[in-house]
C-alpha positions in Angstrom: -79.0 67.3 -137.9 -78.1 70.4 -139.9 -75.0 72.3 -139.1 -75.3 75.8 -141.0 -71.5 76.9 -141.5 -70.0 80.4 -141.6 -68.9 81.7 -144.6 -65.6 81.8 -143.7 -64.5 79.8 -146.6 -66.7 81.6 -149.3 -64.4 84.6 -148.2 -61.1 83.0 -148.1 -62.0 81.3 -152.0 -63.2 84.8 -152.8 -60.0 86.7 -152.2 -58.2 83.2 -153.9 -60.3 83.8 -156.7 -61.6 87.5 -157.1 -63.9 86.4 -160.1 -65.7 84.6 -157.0 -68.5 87.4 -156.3 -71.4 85.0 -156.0 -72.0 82.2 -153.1 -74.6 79.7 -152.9 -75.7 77.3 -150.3 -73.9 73.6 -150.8 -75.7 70.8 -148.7 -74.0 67.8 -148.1 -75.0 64.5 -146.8 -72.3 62.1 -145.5 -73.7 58.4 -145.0 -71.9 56.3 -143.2 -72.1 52.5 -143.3 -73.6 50.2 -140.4 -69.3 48.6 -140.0 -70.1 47.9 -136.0 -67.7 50.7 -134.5 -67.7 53.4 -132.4 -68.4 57.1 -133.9 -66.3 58.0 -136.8 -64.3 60.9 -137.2 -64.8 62.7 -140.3 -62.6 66.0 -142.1 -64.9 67.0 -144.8 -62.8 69.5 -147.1 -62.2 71.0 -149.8 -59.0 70.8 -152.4 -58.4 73.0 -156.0 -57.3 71.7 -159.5 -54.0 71.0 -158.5 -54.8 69.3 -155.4 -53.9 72.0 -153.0 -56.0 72.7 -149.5 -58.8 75.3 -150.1 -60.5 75.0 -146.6 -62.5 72.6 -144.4 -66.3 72.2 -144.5 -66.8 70.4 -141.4 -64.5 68.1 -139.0 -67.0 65.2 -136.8 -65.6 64.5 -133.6 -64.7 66.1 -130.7 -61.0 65.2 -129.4 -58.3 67.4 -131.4 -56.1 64.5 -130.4 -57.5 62.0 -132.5 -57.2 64.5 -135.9 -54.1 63.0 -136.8 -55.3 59.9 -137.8 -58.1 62.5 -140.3 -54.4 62.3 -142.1 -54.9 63.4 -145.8 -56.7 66.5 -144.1 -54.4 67.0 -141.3 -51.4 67.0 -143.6 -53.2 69.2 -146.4 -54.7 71.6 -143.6 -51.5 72.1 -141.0 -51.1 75.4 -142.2 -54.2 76.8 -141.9 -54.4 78.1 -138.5 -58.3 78.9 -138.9 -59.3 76.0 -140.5 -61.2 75.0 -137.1 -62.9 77.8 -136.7 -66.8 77.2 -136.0 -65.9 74.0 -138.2 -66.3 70.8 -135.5 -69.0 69.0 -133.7 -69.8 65.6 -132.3 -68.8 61.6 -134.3 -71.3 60.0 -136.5 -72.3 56.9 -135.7 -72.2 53.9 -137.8 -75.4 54.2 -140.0 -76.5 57.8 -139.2 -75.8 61.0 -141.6 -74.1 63.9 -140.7 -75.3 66.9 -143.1 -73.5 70.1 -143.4 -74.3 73.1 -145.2 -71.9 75.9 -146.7 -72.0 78.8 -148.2 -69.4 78.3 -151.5 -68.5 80.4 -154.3 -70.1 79.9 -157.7 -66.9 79.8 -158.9 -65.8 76.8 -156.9 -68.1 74.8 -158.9 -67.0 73.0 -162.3 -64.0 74.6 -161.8 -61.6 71.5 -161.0 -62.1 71.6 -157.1 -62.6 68.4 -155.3 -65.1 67.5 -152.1 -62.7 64.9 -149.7 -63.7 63.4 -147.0 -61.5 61.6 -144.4 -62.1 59.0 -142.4 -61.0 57.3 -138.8 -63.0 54.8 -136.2 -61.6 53.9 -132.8 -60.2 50.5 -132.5 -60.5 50.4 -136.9 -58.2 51.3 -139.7 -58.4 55.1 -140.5 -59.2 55.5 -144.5 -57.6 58.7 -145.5 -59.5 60.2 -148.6 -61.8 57.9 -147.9 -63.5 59.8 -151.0 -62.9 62.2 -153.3 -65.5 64.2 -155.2 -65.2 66.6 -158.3 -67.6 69.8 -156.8 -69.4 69.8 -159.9 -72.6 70.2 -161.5 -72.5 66.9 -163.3 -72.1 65.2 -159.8 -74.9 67.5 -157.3 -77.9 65.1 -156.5 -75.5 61.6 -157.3 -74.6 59.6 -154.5 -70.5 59.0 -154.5 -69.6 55.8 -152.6 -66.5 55.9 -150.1 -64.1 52.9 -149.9 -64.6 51.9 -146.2 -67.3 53.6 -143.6 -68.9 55.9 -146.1 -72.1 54.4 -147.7 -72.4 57.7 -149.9 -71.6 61.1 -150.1 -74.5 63.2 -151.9 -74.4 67.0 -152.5 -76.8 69.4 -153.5 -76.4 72.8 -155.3 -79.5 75.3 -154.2 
């Protein structure tokens, strides 16, 4: 279940970062674990050095409502009036994958910026940054566990 994204935030970190000529395709798998809920809601997203929001990868789940409880991402994000834009689709269930691919520019990478993802199940707790992953070489191919519904988070660099 690949979700090809525009390169809508390879342009917006390019003009952050004008050294930022070059983009390269980031693949990311989100496993969730088997907790016994209904679909999570996922805000998969990217922060700088300092912590700051650089731009969402991909938000699972289909109610806007519900994207408060995504709150580390929802508070980060507020200001970003695009950050939406060709960015959602359907939950994850518990024990399936949701993989996402983006376009991100080589100088994202090793460069301090962080992979987050947040976390919220109906009727469950919601687990902002659920998990937090340096975007760097060092880490592309290692599974990262999360702290309640992710199993792992694994990222490739092609």
């Amino acid at each position: 279940m690949s979700k090809p994204l525009l390169s809508s935030i390879a342009a917006a970190c390019a003009l952050a970062l004008p050294v930022a000529a070059h983009s390269r395709p980031v693949t990311l798998a989100v496993q969730l674990k088997n907790y016994g809920g209904d679909g999570a809601y996922l805000a998969v997203y990217l922060t700088d050095a300092k912590g700051a929001y650089a731009g969402t990868l991909w938000v699972a789940g289909g109610k806007a409502k519900y994207y408060k409880n995504l709150s580390d991402w929802n508070r980060l994000s507020a200001g970003d009036a695009k950050r939406l834009a060709g960015v959602t689709g359907a939950s994850v269930g518990a024990g399936r994958t949701l993989k996402v691919t983006a376009d991100l520019a080589d100088a994202l990478i090793d460069a301090g910026y962080e992979i987050r993802v947040d976390a919220a199940v109906e009727d469950m707790r919601d687990s902002p940054s659920e998990l937090r992953v340096p975007l760097s070489s060092a880490n592309a191919g290692k599974p990262q566990p999360g702290k309640q519904y992710v199993q792992a988070l694994t990222f490739s660099l092609q």
